[in-house]
C-alpha positions in Angstrom: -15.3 78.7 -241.4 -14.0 81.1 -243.3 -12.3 84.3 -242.6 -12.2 86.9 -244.9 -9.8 89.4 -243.6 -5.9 88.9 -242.6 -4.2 91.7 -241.4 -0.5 92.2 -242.5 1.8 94.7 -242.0 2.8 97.2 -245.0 5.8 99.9 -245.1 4.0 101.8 -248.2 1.5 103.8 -247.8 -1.3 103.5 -251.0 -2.6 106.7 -251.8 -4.7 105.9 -255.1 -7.7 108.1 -255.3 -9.5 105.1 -257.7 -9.1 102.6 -254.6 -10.7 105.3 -252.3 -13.8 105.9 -254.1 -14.3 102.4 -255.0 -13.9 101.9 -251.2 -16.4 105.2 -250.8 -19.0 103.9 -253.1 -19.2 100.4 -251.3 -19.3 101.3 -247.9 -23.4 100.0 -247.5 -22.0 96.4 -248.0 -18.6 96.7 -246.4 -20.4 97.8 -243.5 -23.0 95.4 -244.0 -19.9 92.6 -244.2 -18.6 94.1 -240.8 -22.0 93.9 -238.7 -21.6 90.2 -240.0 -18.3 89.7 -238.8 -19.1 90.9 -235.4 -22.7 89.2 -235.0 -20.0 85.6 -235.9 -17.3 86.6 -233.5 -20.4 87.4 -230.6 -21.8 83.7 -231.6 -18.5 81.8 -232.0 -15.6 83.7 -230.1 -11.8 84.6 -230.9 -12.4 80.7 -232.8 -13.5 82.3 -235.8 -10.6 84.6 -236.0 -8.2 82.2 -236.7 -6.8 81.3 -240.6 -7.3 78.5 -242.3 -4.2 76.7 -243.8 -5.4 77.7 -247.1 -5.3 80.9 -246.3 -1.7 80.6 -244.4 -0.6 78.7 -247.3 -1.6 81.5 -249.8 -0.5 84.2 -248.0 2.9 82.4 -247.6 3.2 81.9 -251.5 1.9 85.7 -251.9 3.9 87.4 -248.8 6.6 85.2 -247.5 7.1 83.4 -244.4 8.3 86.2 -242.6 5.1 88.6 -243.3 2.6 85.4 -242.3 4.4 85.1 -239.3 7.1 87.7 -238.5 7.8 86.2 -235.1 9.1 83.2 -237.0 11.7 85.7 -238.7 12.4 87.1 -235.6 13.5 83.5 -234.1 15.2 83.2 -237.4 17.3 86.0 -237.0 17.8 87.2 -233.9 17.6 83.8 -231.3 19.9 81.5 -230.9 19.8 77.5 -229.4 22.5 77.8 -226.3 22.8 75.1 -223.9 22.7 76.9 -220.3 21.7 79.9 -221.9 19.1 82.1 -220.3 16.9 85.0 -221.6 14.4 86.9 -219.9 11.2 87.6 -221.4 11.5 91.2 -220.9 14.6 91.1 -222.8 13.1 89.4 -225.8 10.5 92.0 -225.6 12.7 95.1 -226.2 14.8 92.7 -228.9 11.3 92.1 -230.5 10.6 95.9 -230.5 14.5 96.9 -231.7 14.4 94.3 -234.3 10.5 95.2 -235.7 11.7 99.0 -236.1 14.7 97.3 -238.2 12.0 96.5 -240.3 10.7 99.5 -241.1 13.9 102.4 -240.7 13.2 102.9 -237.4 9.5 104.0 -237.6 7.5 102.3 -234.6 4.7 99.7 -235.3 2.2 98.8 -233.4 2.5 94.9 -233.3 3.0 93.6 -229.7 5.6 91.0 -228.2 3.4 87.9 -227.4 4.9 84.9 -225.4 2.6 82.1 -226.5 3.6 82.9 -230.3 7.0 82.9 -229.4 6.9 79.5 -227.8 5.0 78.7 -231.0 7.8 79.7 -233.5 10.3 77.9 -231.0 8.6 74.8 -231.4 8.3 75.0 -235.0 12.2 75.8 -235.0 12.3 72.6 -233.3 14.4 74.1 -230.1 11.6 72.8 -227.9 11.2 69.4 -229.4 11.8 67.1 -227.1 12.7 62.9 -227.3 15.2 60.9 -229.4 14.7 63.0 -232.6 15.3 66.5 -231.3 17.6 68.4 -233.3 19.0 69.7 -229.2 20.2 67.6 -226.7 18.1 69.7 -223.8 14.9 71.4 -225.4 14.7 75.5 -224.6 11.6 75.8 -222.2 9.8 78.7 -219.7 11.9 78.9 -217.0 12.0 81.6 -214.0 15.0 83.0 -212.4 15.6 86.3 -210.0 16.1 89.0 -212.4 18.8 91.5 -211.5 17.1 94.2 -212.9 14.5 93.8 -210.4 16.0 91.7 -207.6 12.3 89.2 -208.2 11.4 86.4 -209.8 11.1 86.9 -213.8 10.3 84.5 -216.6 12.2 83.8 -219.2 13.4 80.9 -221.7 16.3 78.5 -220.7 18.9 77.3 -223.4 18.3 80.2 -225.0 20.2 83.4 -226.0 19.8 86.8 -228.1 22.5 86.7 -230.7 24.9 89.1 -229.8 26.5 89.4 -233.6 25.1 92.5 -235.6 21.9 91.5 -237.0 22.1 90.5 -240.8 20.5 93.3 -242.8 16.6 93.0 -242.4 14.8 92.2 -245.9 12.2 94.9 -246.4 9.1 93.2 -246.5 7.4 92.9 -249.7 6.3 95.6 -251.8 2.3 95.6 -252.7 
């Protein structure tokens, strides 16, 4: 399986008219590549979408961690391990939105706050590792607790926290 297309976010815009018209004069094919794409995803599902580690690896070497996977960064640099800490998920999703426009000088960017990626880049921080050789005596996990917002139940992460110290001074993603 191989996937031939990654998107990644850019904060330059390319305006090179010899990329355009090299892009003009192969639209037949890259149209023809597309149709192909979407006759795969009908036969195989969102499984196809996903990167190889080939691909992760390369565009790790090319782009950085924090491009491949920028909710990794954000974990990074804006979450902290806090024993009894708690932090709603509605929180995290306006610190996600906050800390992406950080990223690019306040501009908005379409790139959504997802829940199950987040519990992926915990787990690869190790904060939800659990057993003898966690790095945390209590692993952060989905929790739910009455939010006072809303006076209902909300979820959110236990042992958790937003750091509360200025952010460190976002590096500006890569140039192309």
């Amino acid at each position: 399986m191989v996937i031939r297309a990654r998107l990644f976010e850019w904060t330059r815009v390319l305006d090179r008219p010899k990329i355009h018209a090299e892009l003009l004069a192969d639209r037949p094919a890259l149209f023809a590549w597309m149709l192909e794409g979407a006759q795969r995803y009908m036969r195989e599902g969102t499984a196809c979408l996903a990167p190889t580690a080939d691909m992760l690896d390369a565009a790790t070497a090319w782009l950085g961690e924090g491009a491949v996977n920028p909710m990794r960064r954000f974990v990074a640099e804006r979450l902290e391990y806090t024993p009894g800490g708690f932090v709603f998920t509605h929180d995290l999703r306006h610190e996600w939105d906050l800390w992406r426009e950080s990223l690019t000088g306040g501009q908005r960017v379409d790139s959504p706050f997802n829940a199950n990626l987040l519990a992926d880049a915990l787990m690869n921080t190790g904060y939800m590792t659990q057993g003898k050789n966690a790095p945390y005596p209590e692993p952060v996990r989905k929790s739910q607790r009455i939010s006072p917002s809303t006076g209902k139940q909300a979820n959110g992460w236990k042992n958790l926290m937003v750091r509360r110290d200025p952010p460190p001074t976002p590096r500006p993603l890569p140039p192309f």
